[in-house]
N, CA, C and O atoms as CSV, one atom per row, in Angstrom:
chain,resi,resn,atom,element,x,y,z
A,1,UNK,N,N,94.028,84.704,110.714
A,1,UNK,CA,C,94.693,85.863,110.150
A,1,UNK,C,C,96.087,85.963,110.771
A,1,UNK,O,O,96.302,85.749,111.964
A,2,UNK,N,N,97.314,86.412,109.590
A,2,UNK,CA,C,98.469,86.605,110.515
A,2,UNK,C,C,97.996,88.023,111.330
A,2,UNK,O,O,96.984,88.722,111.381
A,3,UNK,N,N,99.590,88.013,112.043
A,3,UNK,CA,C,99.149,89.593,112.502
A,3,UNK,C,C,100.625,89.652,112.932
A,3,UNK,O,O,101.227,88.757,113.526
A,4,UNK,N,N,101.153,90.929,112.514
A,4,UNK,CA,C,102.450,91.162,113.542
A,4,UNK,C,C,102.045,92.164,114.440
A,4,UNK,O,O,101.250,93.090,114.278
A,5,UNK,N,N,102.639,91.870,115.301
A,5,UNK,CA,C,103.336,92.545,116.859
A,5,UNK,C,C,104.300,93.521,117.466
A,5,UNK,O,O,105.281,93.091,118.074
A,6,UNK,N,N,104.220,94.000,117.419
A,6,UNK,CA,C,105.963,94.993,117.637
A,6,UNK,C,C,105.745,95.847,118.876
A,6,UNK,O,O,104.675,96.443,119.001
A,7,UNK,N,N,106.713,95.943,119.816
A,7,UNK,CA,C,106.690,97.080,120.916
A,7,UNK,C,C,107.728,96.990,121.235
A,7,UNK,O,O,108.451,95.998,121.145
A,8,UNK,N,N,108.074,98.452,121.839
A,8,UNK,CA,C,108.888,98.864,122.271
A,8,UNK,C,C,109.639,98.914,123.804
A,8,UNK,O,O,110.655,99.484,124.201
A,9,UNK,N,N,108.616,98.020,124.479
A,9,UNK,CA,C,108.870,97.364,125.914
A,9,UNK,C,C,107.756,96.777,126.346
A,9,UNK,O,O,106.583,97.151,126.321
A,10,UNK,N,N,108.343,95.672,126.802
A,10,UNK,CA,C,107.646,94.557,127.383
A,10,UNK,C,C,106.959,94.054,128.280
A,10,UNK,O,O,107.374,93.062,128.878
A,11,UNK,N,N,105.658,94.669,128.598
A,11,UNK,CA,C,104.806,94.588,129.499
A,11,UNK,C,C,103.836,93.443,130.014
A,11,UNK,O,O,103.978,92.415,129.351
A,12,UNK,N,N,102.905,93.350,131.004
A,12,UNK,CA,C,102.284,92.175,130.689
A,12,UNK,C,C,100.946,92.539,130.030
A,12,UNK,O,O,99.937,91.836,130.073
A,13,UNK,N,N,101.070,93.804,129.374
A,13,UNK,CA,C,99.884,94.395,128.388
A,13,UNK,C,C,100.120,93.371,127.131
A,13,UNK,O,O,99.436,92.604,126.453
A,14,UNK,N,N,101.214,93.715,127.194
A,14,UNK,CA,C,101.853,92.958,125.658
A,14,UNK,C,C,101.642,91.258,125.266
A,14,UNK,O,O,101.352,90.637,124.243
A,15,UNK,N,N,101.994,90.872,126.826
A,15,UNK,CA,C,101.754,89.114,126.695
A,15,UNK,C,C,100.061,89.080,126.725
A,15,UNK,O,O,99.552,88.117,126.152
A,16,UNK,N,N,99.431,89.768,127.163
A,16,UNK,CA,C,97.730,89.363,127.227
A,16,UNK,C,C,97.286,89.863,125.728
A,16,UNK,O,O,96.116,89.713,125.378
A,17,UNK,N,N,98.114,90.375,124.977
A,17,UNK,CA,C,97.683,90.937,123.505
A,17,UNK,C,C,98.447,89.776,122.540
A,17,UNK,O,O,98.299,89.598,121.331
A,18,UNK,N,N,99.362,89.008,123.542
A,18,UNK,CA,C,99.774,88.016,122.646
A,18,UNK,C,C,98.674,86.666,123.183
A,18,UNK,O,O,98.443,85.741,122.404
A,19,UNK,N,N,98.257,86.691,124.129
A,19,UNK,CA,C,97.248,85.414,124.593
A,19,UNK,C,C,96.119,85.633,123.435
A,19,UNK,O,O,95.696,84.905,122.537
A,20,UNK,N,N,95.788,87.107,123.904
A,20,UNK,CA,C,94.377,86.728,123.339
A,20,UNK,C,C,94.216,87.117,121.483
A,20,UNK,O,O,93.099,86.926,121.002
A,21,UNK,N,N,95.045,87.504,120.789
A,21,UNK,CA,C,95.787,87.240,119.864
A,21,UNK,C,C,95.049,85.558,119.291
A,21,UNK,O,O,94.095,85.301,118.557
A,22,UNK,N,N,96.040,84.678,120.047
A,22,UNK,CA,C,96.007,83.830,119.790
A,22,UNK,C,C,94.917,82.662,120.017
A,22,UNK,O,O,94.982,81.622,119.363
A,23,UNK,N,N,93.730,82.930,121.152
A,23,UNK,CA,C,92.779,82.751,121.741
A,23,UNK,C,C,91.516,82.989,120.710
A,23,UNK,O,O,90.484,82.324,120.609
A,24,UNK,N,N,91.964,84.234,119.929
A,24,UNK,CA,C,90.763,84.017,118.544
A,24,UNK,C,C,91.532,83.165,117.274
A,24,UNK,O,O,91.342,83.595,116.136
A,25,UNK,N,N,92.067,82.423,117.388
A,25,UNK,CA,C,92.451,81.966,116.242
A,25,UNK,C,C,93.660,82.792,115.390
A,25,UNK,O,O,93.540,82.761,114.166
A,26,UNK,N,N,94.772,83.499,115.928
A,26,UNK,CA,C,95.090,84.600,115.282
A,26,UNK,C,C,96.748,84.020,114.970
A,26,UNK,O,O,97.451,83.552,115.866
A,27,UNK,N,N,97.097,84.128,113.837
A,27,UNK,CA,C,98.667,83.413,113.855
A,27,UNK,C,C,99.601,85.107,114.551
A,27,UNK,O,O,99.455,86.137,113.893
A,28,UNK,N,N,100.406,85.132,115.761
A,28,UNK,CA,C,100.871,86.399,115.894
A,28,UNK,C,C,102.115,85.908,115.124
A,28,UNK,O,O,102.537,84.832,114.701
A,29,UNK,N,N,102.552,87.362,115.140
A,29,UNK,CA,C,104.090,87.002,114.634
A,29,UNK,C,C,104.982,88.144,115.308
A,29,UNK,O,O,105.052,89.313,114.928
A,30,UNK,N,N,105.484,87.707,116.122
A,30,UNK,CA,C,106.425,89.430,116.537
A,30,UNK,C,C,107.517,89.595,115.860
A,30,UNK,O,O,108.437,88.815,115.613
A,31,UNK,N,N,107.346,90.621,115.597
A,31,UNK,CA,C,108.288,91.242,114.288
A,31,UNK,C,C,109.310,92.508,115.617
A,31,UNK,O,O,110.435,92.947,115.379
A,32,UNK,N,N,108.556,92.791,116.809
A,32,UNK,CA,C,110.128,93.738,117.488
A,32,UNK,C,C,109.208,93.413,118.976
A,32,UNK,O,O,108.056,93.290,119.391
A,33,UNK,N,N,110.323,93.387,119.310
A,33,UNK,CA,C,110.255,93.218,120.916
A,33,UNK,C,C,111.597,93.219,121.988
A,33,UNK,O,O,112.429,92.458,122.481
A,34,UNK,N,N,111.033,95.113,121.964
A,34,UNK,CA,C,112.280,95.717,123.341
A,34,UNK,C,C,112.967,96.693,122.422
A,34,UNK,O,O,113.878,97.328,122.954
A,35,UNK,N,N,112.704,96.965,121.052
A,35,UNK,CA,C,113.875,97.782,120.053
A,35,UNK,C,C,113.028,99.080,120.428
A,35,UNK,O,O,112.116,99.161,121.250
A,36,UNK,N,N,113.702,100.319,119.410
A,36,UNK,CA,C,113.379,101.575,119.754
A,36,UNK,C,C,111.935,101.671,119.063
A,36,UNK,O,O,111.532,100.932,118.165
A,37,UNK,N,N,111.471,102.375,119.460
A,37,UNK,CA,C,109.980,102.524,118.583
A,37,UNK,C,C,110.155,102.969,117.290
A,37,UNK,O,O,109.073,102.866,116.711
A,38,UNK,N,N,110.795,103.305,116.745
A,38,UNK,CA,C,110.697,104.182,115.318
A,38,UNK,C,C,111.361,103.224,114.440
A,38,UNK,O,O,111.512,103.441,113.238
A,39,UNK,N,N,111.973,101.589,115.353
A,39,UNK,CA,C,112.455,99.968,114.307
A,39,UNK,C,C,111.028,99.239,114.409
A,39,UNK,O,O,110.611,98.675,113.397
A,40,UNK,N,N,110.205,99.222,115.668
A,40,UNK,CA,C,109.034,98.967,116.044
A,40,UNK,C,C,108.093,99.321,114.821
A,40,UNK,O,O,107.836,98.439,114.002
A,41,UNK,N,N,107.582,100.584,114.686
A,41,UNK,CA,C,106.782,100.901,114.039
A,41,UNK,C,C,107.127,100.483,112.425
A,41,UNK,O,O,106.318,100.117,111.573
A,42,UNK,N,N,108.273,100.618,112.319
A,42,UNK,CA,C,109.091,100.336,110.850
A,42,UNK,C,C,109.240,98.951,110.684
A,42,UNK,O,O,109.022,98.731,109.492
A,43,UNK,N,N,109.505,97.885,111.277
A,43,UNK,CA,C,109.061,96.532,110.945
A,43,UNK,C,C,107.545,96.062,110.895
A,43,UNK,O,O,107.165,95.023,110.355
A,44,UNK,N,N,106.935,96.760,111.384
A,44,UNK,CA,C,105.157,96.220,111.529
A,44,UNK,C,C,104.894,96.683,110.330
A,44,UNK,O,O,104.632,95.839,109.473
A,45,UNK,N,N,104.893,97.743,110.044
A,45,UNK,CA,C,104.850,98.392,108.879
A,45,UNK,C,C,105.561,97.892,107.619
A,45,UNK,O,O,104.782,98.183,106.711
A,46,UNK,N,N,106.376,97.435,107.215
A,46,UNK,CA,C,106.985,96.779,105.947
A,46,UNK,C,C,106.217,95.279,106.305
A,46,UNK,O,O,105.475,94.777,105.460
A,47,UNK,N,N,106.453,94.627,107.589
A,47,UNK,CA,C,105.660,93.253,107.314
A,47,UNK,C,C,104.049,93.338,106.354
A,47,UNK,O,O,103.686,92.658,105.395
A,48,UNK,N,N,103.398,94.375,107.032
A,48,UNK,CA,C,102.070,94.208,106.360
A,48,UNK,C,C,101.960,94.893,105.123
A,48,UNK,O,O,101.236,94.293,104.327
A,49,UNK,N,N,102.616,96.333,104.552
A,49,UNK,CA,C,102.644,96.434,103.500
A,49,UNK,C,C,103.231,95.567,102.193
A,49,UNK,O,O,103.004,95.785,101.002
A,50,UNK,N,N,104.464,94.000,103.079
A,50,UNK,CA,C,105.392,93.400,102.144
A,50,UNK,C,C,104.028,92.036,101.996
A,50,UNK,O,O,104.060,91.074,101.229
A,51,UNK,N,N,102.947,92.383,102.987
A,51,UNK,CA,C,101.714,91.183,102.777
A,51,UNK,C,C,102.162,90.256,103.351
A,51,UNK,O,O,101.325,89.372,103.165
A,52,UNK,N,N,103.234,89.713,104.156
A,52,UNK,CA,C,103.493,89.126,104.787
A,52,UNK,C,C,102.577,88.952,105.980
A,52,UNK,O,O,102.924,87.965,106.629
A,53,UNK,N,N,102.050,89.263,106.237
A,53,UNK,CA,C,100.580,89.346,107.579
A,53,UNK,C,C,99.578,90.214,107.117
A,53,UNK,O,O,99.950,91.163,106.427
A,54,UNK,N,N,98.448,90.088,107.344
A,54,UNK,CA,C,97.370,91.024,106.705
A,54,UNK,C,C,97.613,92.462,107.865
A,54,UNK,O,O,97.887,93.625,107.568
A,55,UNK,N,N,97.432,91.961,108.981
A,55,UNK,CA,C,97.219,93.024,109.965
A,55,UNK,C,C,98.599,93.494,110.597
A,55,UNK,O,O,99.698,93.125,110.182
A,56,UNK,N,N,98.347,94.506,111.839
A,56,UNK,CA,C,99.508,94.946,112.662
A,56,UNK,C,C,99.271,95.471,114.110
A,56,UNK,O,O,98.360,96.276,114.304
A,57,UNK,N,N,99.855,95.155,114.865
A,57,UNK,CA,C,99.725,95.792,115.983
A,57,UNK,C,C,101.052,96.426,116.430
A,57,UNK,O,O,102.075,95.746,116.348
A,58,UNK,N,N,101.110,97.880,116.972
A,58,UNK,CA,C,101.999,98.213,117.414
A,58,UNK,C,C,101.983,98.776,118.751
A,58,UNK,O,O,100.921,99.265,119.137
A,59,UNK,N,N,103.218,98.787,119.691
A,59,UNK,CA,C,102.651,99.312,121.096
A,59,UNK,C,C,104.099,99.900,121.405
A,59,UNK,O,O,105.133,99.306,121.100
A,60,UNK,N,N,104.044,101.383,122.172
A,60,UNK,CA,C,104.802,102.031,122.946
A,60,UNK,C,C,104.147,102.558,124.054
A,60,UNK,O,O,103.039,102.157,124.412
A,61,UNK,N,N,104.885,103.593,124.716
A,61,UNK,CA,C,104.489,104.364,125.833
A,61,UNK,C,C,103.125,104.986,125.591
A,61,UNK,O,O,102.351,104.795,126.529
A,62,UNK,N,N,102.708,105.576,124.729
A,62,UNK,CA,C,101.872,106.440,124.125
A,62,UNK,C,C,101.261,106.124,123.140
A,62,UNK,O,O,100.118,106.534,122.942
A,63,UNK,N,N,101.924,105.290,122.274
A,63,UNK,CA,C,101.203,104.820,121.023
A,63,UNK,C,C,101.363,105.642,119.890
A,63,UNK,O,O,101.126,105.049,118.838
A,64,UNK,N,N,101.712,106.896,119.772
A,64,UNK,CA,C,101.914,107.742,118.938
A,64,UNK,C,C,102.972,107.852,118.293
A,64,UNK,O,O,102.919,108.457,117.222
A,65,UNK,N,N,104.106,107.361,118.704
A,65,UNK,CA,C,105.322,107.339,118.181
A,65,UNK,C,C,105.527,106.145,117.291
A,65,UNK,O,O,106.386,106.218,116.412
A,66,UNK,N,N,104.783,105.003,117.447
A,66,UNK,CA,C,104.906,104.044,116.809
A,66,UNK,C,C,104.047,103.988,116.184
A,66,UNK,O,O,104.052,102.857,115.698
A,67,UNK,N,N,102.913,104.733,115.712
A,67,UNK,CA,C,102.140,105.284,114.759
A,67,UNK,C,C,102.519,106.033,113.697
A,67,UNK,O,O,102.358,105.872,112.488
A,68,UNK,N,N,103.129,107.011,114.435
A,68,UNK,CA,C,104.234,108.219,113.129
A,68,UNK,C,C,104.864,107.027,112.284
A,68,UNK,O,O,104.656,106.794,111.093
A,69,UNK,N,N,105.675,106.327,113.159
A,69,UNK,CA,C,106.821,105.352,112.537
A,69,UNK,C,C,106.033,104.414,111.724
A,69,UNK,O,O,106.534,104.336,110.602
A,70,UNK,N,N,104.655,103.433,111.903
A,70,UNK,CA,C,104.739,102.879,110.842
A,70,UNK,C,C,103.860,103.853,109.899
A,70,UNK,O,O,103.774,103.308,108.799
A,71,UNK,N,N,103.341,104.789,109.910
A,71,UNK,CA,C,102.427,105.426,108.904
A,71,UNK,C,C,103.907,105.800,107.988
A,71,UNK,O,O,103.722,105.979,106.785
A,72,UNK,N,N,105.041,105.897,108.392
A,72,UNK,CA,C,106.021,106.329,107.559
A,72,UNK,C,C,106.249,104.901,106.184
A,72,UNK,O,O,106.886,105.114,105.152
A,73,UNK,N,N,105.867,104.120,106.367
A,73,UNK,CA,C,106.052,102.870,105.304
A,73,UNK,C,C,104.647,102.966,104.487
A,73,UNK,O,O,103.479,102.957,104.876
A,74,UNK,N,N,105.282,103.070,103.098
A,74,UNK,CA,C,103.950,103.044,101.971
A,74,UNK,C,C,102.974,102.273,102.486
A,74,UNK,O,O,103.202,101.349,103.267
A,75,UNK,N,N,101.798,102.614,102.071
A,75,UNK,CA,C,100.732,101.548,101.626
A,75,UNK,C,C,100.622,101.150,103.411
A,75,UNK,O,O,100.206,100.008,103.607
A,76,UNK,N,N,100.921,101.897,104.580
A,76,UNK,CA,C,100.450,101.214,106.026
A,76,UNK,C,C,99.032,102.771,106.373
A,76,UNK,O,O,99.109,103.893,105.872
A,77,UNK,N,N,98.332,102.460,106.977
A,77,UNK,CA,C,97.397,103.384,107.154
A,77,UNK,C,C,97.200,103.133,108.912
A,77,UNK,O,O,96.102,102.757,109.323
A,78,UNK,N,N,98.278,103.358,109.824
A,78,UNK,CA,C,98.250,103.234,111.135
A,78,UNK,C,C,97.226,103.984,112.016
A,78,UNK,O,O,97.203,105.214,111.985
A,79,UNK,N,N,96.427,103.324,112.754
A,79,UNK,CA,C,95.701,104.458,113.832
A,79,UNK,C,C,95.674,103.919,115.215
A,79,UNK,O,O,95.479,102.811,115.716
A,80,UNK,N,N,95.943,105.120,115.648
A,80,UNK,CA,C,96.077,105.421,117.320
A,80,UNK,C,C,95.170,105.333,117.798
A,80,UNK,O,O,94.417,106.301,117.690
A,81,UNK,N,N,94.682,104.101,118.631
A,81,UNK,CA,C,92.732,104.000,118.999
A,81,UNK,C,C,93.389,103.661,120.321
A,81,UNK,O,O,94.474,103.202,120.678
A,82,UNK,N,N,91.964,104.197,121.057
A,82,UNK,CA,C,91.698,104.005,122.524
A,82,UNK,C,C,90.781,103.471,122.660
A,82,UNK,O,O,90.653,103.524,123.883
A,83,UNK,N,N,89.833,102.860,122.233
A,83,UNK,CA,C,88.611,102.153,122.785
A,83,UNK,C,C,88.124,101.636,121.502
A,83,UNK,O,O,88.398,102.156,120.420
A,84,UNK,N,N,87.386,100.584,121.662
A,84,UNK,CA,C,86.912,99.652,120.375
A,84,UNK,C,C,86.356,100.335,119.423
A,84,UNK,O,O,86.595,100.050,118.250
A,85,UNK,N,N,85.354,101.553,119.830
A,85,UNK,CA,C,84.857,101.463,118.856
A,85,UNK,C,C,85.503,103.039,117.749
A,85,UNK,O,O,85.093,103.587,116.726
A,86,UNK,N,N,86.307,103.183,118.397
A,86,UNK,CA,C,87.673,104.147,117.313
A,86,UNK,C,C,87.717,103.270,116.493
A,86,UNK,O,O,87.265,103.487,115.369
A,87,UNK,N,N,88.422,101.708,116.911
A,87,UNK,CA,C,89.193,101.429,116.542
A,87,UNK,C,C,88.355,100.242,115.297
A,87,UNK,O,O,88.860,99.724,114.301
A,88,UNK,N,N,87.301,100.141,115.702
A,88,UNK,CA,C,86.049,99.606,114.889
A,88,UNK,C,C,85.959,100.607,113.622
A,88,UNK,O,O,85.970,100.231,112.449
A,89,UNK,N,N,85.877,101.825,114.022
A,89,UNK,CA,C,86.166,102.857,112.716
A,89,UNK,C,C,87.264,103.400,112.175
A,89,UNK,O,O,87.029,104.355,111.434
A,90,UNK,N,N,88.493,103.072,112.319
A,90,UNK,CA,C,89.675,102.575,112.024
A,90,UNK,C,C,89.793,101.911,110.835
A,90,UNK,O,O,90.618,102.276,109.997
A,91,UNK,N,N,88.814,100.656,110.603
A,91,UNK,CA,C,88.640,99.733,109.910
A,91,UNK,C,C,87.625,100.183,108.768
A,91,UNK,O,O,87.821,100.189,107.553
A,92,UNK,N,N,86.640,100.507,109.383
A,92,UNK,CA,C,85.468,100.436,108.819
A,92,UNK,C,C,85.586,101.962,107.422
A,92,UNK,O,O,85.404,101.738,106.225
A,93,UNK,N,N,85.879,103.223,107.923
A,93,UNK,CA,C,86.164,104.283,106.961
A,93,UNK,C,C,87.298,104.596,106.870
A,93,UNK,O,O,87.385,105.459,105.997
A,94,UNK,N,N,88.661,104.269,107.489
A,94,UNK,CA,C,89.697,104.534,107.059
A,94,UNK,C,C,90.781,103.430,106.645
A,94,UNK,O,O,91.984,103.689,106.605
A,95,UNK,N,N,90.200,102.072,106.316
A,95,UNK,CA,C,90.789,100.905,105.955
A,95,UNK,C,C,92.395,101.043,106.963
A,95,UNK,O,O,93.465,101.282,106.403
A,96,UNK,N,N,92.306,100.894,108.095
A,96,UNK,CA,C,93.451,101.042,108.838
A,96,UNK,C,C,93.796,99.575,109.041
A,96,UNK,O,O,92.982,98.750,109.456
A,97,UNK,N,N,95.258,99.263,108.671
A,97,UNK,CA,C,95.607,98.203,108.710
A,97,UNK,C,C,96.884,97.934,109.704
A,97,UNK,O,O,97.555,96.907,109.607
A,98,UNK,N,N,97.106,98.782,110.504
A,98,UNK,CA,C,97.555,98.769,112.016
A,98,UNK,C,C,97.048,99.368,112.686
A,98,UNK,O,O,96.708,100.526,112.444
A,99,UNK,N,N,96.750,98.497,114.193
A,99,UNK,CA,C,96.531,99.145,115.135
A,99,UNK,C,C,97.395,99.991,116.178
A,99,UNK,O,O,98.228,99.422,116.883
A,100,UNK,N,N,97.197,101.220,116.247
A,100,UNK,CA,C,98.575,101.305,117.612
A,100,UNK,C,C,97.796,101.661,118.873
A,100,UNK,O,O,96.692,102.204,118.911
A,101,UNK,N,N,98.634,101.222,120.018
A,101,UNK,CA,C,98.188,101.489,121.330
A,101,UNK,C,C,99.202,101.685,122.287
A,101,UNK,O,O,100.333,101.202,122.342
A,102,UNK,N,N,98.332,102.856,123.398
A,102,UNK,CA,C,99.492,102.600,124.311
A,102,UNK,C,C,100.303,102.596,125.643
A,102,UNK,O,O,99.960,103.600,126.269
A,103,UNK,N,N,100.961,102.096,126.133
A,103,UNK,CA,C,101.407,100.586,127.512
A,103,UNK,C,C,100.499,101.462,128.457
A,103,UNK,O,O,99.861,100.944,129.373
A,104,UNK,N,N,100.474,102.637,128.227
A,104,UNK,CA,C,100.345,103.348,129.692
A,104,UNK,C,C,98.937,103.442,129.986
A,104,UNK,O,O,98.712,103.012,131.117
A,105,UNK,N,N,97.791,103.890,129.318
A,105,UNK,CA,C,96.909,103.567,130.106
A,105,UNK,C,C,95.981,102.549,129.720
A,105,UNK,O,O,94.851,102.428,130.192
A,106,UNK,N,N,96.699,101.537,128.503
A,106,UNK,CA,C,95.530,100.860,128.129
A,106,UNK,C,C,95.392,99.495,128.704
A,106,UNK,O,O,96.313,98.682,128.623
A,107,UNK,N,N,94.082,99.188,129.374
A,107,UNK,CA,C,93.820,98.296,130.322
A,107,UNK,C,C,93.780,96.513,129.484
A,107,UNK,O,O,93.526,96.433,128.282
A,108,UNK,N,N,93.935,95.818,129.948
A,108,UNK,CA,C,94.034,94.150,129.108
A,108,UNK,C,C,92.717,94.400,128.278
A,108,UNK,O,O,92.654,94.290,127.054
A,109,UNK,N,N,91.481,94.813,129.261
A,109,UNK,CA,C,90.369,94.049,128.679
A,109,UNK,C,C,90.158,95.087,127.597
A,109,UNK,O,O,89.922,94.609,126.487
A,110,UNK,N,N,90.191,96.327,127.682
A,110,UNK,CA,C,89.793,97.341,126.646
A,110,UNK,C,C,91.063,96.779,125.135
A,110,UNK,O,O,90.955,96.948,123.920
A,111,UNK,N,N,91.949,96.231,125.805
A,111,UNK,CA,C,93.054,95.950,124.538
A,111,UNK,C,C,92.279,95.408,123.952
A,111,UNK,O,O,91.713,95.804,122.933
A,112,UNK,N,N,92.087,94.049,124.720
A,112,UNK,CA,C,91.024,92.845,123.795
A,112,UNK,C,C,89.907,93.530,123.117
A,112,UNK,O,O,89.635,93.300,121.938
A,113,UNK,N,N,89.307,94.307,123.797
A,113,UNK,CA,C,87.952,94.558,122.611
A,113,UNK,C,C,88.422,95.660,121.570
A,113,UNK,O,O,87.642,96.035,120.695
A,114,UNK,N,N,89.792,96.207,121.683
A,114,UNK,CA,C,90.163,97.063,120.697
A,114,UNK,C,C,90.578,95.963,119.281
A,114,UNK,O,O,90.199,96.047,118.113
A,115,UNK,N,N,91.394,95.058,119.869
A,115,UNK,CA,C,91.548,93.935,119.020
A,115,UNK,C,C,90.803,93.372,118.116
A,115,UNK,O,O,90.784,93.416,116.886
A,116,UNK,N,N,90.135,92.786,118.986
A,116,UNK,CA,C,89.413,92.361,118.376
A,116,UNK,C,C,88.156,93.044,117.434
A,116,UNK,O,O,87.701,92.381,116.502
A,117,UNK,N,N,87.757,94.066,117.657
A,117,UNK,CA,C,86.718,95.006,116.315
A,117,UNK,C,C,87.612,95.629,115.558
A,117,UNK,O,O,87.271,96.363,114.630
A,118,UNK,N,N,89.157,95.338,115.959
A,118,UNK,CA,C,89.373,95.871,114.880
A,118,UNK,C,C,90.087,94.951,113.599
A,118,UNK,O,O,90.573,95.411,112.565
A,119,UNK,N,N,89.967,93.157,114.106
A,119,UNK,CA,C,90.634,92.508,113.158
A,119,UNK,C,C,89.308,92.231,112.358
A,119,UNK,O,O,89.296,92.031,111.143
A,120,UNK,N,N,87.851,92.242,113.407
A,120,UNK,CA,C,87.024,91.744,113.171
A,120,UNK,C,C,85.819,92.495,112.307
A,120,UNK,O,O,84.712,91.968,112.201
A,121,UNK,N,N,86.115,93.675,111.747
A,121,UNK,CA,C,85.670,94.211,110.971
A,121,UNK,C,C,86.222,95.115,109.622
A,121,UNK,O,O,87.239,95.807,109.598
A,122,UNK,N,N,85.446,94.944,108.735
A,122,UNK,CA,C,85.924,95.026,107.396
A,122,UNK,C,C,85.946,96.012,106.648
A,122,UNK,O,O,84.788,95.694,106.379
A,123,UNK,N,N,86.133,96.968,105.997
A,123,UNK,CA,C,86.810,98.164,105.054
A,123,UNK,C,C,85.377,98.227,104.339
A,123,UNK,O,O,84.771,97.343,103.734
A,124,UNK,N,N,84.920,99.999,104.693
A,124,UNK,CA,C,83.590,100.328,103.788
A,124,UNK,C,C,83.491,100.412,102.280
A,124,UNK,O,O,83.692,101.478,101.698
A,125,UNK,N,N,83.169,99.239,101.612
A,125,UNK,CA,C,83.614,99.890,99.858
A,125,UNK,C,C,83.326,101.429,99.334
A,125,UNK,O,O,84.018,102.110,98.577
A,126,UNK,N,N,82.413,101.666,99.809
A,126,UNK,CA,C,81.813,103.197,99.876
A,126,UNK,C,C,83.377,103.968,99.910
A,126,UNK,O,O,83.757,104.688,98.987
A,127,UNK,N,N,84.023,103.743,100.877
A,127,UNK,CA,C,84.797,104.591,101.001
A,127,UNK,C,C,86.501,104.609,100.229
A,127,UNK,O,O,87.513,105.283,100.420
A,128,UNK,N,N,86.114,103.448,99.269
A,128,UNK,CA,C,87.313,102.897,98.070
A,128,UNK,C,C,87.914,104.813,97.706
A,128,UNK,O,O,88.974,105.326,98.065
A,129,UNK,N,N,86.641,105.526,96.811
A,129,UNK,CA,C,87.249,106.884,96.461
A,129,UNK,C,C,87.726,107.643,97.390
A,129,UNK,O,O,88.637,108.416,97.095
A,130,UNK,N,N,87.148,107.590,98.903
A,130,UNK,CA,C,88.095,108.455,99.672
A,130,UNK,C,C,89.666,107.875,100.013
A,130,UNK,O,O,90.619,108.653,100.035
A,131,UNK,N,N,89.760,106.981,100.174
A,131,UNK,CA,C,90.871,106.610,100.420
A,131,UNK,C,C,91.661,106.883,99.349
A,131,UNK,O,O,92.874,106.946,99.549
A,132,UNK,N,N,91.187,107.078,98.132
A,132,UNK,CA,C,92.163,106.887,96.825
A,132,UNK,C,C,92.963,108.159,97.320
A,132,UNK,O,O,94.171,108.026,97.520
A,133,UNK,N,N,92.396,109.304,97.515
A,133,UNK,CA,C,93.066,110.653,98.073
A,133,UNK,C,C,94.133,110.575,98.897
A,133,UNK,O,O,94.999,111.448,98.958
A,134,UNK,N,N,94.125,109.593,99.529
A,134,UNK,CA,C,95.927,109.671,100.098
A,134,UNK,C,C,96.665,108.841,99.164
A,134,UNK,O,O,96.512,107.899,98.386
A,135,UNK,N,N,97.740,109.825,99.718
A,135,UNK,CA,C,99.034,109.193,98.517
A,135,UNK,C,C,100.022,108.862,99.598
A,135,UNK,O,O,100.292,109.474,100.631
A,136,UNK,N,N,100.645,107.388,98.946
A,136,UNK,CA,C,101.517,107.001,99.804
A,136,UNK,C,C,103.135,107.570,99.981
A,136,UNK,O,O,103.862,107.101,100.857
């Protein structure tokens, strides 16, 4: 799966999300690295809505700011997860197709298992009509 990348400073949170990224088989692609969060969130966001990568990851201080920013691009459904299995339901009932997280308290290994349940699980058809309710 592609996946873009984007943050807003450069941690070694960031390089172990680019290891292990790539450690499952994952093509990354960094789309921002070191810009303001609100170009951050706004390039992750047009990459995956332009289908250019299926997925997204975004990372700031907090994670929230680069959440606002890409939920601001049509057709991106960004969520702010802290632990896998948010971020497992992220996927699963709210077809979220970025992840955001963020530098400050999130630990390598909890990244990885956020990562990973959340590339690694798939969109409830059940929930096709709820989603229809947001408008982009």
């Amino acid at each position: 799966m592609r996946v873009a990348l984007g943050t807003d400073e450069h941690t070694p949170l960031v390089d172990e999300l680019q290891r292990g990224l790539a450690e499952l088989g994952h093509d990354v692609v960094v789309v921002a690295d070191g810009d303001p969060w609100p170009d951050v969130g706004r390039r992750v966001g047009e990459a995956v809505a332009a289908g250019e990568v299926e997925r997204g990851v975004v990372c700031c201080w907090t994670g929230t700011g680069v959440s606002i920013a890409a939920n601001k691009v049509p057709g991106v459904r960004a969520a702010l997860c802290t632990d896998a299995e948010t971020a497992r339901g992220a996927r699963r009932w709210n077809d979220a197709n970025v992840l955001a997280l963020g530098l400050r308290l999130t630990s390598p290994e909890v990244a990885r298992e956020m990562v990973g349940a959340f590339l690694a699980t798939a969109s409830d058809p059940a929930e096709v009509e709820t989603l229809g309710r947001l408008a982009d």
